[in-house]
C-alpha positions as a printed NumPy array, in Angstrom:
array([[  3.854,  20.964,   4.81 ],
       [  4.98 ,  19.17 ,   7.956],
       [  8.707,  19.596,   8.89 ],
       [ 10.942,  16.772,   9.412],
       [ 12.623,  15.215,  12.208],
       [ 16.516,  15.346,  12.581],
       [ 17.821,  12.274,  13.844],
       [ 19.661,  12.217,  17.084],
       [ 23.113,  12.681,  16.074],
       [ 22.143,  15.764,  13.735],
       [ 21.885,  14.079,  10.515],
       [ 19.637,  13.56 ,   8.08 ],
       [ 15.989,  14.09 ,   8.386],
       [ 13.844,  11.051,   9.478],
       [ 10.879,  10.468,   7.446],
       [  7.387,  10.461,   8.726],
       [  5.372,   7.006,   8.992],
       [  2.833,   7.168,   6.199],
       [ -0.851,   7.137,   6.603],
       [ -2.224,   5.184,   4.563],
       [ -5.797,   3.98 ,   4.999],
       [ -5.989,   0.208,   4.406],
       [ -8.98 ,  -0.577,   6.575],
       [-11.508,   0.342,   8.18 ],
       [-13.414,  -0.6  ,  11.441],
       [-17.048,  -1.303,  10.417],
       [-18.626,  -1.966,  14.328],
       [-17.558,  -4.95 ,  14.686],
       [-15.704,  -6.071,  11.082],
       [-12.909,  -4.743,   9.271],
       [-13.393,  -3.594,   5.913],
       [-10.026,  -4.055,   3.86 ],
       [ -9.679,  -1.209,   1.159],
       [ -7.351,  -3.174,  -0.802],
       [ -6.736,  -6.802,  -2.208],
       [ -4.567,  -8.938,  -0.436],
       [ -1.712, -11.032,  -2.119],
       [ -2.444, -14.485,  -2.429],
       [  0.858, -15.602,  -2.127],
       [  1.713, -13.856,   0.789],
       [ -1.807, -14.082,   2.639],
       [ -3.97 , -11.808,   4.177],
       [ -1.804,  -9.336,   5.926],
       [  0.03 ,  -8.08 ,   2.665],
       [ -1.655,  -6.015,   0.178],
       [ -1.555,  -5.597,  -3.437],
       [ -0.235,  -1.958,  -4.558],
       [ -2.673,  -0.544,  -6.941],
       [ -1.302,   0.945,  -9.986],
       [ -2.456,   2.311, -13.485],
       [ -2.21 ,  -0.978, -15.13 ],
       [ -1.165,  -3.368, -12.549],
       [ -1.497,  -4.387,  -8.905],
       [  1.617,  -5.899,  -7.235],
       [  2.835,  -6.847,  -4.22 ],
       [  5.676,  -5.399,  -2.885],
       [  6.735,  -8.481,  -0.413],
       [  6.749, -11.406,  -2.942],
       [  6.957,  -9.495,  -6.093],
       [  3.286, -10.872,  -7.684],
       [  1.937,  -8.791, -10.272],
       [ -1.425,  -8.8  , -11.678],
       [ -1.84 ,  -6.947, -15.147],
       [ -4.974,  -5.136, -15.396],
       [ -7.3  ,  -5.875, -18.602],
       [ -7.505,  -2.683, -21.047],
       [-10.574,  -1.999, -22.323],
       [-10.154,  -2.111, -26.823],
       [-10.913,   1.075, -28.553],
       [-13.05 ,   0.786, -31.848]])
């Protein structure tokens, strides 16, 4: 596990930038990884959860359909 950063003055530990993959550079394209909110437009993407994707800007949720048991 990577240690953390003090701050300047001493204080509490700054936290690293996470690295999350949301695209990819295909040659020439870029390949998004995840949906993009389509209130906010293309540069803010949908979090993907167990039964939902939302967006973290705006606050849009979709619910994801559950599949019935029988």
């Amino acid at each position: 596990m990577a240690e953390k950063k003090k701050d300047a003055k001493g204080g509490a530990p700054k936290k690293e930038p996470s690295k999350r993959n949301l695209y990819k550079v295909e040659g020439t394209r870029v390949v998004r990884s995840r949906r993009p909110c389509p209130k906010c437009g293309a540069g803010v993407f949908l979090a993907e959860h167990k039964d939902r994707a939302s967006c973290g800007n705006c606050g849009y949720t979709e619910m994801k359909q559950q599949a019935v048991a029988r």
